[in-house]
N, C-alpha and C positions, 0 to 999 in steps of 0.2 A: 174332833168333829169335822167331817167333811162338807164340803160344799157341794149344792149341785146345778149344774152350770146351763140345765134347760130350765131349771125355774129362773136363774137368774138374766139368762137370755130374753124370757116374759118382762123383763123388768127394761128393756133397753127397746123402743119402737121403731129402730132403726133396722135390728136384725130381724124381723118379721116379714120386711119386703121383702120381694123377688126381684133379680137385675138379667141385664142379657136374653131378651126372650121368656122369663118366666122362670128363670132358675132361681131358687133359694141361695138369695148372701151367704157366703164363707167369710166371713173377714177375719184376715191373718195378717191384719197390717196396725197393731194396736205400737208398735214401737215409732208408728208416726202420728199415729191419734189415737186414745180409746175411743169410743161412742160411748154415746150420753145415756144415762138413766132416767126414769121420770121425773125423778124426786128432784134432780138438779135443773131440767128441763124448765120444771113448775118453780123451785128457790127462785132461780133468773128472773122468769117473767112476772111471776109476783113482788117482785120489788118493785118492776117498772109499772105494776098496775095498781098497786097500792101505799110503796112507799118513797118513792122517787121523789129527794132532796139531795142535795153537794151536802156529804157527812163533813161532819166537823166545820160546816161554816154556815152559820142561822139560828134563832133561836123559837123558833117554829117548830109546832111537833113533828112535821116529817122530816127536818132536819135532825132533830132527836132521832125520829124511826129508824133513817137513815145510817146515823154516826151509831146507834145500837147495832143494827145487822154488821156494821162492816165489824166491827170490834167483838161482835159475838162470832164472827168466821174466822180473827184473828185467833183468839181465844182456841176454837178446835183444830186450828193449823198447827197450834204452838203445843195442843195435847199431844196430839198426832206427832209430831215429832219430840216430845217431852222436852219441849224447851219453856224456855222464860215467854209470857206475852212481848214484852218489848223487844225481844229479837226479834222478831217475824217481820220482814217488809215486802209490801204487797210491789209487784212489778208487774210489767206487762208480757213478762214471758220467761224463762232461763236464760234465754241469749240475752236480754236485758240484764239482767241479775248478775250475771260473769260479766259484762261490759260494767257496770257498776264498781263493784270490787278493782276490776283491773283499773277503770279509769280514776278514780277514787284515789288508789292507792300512786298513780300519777300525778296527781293534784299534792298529795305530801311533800310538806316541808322539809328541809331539812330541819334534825329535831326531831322529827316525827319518826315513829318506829315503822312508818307503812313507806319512808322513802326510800326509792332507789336511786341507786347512781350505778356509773361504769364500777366494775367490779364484784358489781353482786351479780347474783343468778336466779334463774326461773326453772325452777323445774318440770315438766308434761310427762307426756309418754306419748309413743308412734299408734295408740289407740285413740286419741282422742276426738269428738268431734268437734267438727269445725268451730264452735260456738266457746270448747272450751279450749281452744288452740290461740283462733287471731289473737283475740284481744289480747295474750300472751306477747305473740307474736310482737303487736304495735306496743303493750307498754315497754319489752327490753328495746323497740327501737325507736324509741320516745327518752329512755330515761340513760341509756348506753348498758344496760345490765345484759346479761351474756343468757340463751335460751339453752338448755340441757332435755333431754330427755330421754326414758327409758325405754331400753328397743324391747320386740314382742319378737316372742318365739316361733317354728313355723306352728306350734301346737294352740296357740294365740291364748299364751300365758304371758304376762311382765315377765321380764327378765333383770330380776330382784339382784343378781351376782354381783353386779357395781355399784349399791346402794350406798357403800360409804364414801366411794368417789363421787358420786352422783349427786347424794348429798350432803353437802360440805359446810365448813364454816361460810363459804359466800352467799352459801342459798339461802335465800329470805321468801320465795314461794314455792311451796310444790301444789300443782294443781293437778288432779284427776280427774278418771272418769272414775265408780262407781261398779259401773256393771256397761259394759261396751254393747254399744248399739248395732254393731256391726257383727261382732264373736259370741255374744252373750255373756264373754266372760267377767265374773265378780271377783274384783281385782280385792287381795289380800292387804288391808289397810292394817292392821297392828302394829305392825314391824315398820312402813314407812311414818307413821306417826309419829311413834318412839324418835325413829332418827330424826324427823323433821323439827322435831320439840325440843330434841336437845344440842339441835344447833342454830336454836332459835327461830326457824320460820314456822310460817304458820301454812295450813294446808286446808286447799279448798277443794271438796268435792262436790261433781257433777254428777246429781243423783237423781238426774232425767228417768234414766234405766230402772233404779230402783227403789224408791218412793213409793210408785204406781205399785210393786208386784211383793216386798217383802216388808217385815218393820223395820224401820229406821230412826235410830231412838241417837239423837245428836250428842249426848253424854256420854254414854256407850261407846258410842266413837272416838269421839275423843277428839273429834277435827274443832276447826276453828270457824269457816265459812261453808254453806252450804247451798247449793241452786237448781230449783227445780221447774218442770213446769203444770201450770193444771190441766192441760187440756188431754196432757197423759194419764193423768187419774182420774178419769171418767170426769173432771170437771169441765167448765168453760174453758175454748181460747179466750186471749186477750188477759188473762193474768198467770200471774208466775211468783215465786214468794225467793226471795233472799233471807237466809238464817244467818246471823254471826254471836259468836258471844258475845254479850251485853258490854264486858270489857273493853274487846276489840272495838266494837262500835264507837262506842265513845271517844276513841282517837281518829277513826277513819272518816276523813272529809269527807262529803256531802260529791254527788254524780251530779246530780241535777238540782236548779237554784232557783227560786222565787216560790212565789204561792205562799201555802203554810209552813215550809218547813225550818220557816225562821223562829228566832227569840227577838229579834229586836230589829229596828231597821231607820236609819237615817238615811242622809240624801249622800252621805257618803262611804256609809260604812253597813254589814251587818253581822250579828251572830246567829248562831245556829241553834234550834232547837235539839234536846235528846230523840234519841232512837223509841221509835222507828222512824215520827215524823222528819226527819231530817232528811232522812231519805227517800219520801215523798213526796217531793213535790207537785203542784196540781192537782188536780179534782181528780180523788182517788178512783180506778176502774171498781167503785161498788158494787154493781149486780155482777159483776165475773168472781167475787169474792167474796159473796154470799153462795152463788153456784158452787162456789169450792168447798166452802164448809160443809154444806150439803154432800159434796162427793164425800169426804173427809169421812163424814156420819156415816153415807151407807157402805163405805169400804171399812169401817169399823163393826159395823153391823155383822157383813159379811164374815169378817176374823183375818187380820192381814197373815196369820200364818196358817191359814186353812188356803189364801189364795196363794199362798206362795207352795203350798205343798200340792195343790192342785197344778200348778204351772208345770213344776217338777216330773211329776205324773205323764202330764201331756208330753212333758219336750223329751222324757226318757223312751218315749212311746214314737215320737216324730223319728227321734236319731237312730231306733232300732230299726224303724223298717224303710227311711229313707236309704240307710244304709246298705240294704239290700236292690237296692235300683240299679242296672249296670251303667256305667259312666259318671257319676252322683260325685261330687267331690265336697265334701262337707268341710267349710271356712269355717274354722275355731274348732277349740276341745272337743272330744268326742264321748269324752263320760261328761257325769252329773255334779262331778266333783267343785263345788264354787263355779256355777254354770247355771245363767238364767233362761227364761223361753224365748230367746234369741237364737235360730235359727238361718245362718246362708248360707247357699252352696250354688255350684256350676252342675251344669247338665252336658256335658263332652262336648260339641260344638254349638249346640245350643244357645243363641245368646240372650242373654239373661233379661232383655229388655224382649224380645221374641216367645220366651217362656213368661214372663208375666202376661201379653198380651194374650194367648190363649188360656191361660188358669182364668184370666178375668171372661175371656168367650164362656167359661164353663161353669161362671158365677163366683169365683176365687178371688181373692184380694188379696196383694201381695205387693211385698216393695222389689223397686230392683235399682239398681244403678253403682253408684260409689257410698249411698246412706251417709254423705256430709262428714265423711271421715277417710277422704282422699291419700294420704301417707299411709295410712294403714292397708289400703286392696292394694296401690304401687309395691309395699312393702313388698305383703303375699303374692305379688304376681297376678291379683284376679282382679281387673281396673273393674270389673261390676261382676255384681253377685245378683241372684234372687233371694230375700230375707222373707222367711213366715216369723210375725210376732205372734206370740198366745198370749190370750190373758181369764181372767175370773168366766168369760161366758163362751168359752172355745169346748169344744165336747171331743170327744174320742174318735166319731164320725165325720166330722171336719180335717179330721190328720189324716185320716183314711183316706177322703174325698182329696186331700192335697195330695197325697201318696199316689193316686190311680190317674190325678192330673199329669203331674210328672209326668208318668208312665204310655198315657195318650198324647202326648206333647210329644215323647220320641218315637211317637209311630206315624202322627200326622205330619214331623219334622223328616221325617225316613231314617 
């Protein structure tokens, strides 16, 4: 069953304006935000207008109403990704959620299977964004463990050929991307999992990229940590969820400390409550976590693999006829092969912050710059790119309309 992405464009109030003069939104920039639906629109603000209480603290019905919505949003985040309820912890973003994990795993004991010392290693790749890079970065130079990573090809594939060097009996993290925000590419997770498990680390993936566009079922995978954020899955900003297995958990200290996510607490001492609360602390972000569940529902609704084959659709239809543009240098793969709606490319002299500002004259919406993944355009040579994201409400006429921007951009540029 397909989708069709004008009915479902009625469902979003944002793409109904005109910008620039009266020209009808293109938005091609869902790999830095989707827009919102109503359905999520209305979850948000009807909490604040009829159930607003601090969940899990009062014994007052709206504090019930409350601590119900948030734990019934839990509950469909944890379908959504076919995990256990108690793994699911609510954040205020993905770059929270990766700073968690890494600082967490900082905070370990020795004893603890989450410490590091000099000698161990961290695994990345020269894809990664920034958010799944630093905190890398500061915990090997925080704990003295040694950073490694996997270089990308010019075809902006991993370059899998040193995996058993790469990773080794020292390495205790590999962290990924998912699906690159820069390439589009869906990086081949079986094979580094395999290795990473049987020399004991555990591996987190940054599945900003794809959560929002494909299913992603955390068993399946087989990974150990997972981090995303909502504001890319048609839900609210301000929350973001961390998955880990219920296992893991259980050993991995606490990021942040006080509020509820204690068991017990003297004037000198405290301990810790189980997961998720532990890693909660504070008045949880409730209406952005209601608004998610909500998204949650209607990206279920919709069929996550009607939206993923619809993407597909669109981006095979982008790369065929972008490719015919003269001077077009399309950054990342060029087939559809493990390839999401992740589209960037140069325009000959064109610069890429020059080409966004006319596509937007013409009512277009697009990214441009470095996309928070700096070592990777150094790598490729191209310090900024223009990036089109697609997603579930992008139409065939929109690629078009991006297609003939380009093409007026090199005649108004000369």
């Amino acid at each position: 069953m397909s989708l069709n992405p004008y009915e479902i464009a009625k469902d979003f109030p944002i793409l109904s304006r005109t910008i620039r003069d009266g020209k009808k939104l293109v938005y091609l920039d869902s790999g830095a935000t989707s827009q919102k639906p109503n359905v999520v629109i209305e979850a948000e603000s009807n909490f604040y207008r009829m159930h607003n209480a601090a969940a899990h603290r009062g014994a007052h019905q709206l504090a019930e109403e409350a601590t119900d919505a948030l734990e019934n949003a839990r509950a469909i985040v944890a379908e959504f990704l076919n995990a256990e309820v108690d793994e699911v912890v609510f954040t205020k973003s993905a770059t929270e959620s990766l700073n968690l994990i890494s600082y967490a795993m900082g905070n370990a004991e020795p004893g603890n299977r989450f410490h590091l010392k000099a000698g161990d290693s961290i695994v990345v790749s020269e894809m990664e964004h920034h958010a799944n890079l630093i905190p890398w970065q500061q915990l090997a130079a925080r704990t003295g463990a040694t950073l490694k990573w996997f270089e990308v090809t010019a075809e902006g594939r991993l370059d899998l050929s040193s995996i058993d060097s790469m990773i080794d009996a020292t390495t205790k993290v590999v962290a990924l991307t998912h699906q690159s925000n820069v390439l589009g590419t869906i990086n081949p997770l079986t094979e580094i999992v395999k290795r990473a498990h049987n020399v004991g680390a555990v591996v987190v993936l940054d599945a900003c990229q794809s959560v929002p566009h494909m299913k992603v079922d955390v068993k399946s995978l087989g990974i150990d940590f997972l981090a995303f954020s909502g504001h890319k899955t048609v839900g609210p900003t301000g929350v973001g969820i961390f998955w880990g297995r219920a296992e893991l958990l259980k050993d991995l200290p606490p990021f942040l400390t006080g509020g509820s996510m204690i068991e017990n607490v003297t004037m000198t001492s405290a301990t810790w409550a189980g997961a998720p609360r532990k890693f909660e602390a504070g008045v949880p972000n409730m209406a952005q976590a209601v608004g998610l569940g909500a998204a949650f529902t209607y990206l279920n609704k919709v069929g996550m693999e009607n939206i993923h084959a619809h993407e597909v659709s669109l981006t095979a239809l982008l790369l065929n006829e972008i490719q015919d543009i003269p001077e077009v240098k399309i950054v990342g793969p060029l087939d559809m092969n493990l390839r999401g709606g992740t589209v960037s490319f140069t325009v000959g002299e064109i610069h890429p912050h020059d080409l966004g500002q006319y596509l937007d004259s013409q009512g277009i919406a697009v990214r441009t710059g470095h996309h928070c993944a700096w070592p990777l355009t150094r790598k490729l040579g191209v310090p900024a790119t223009t990036r089109a994201s697609l997603y579930l409400y992008n139409t065939p006429e929109e690629i078009h309309a991006l297609v003939s921007g380009i093409r007026d951009a090199q005649k108004y540029f000369g």
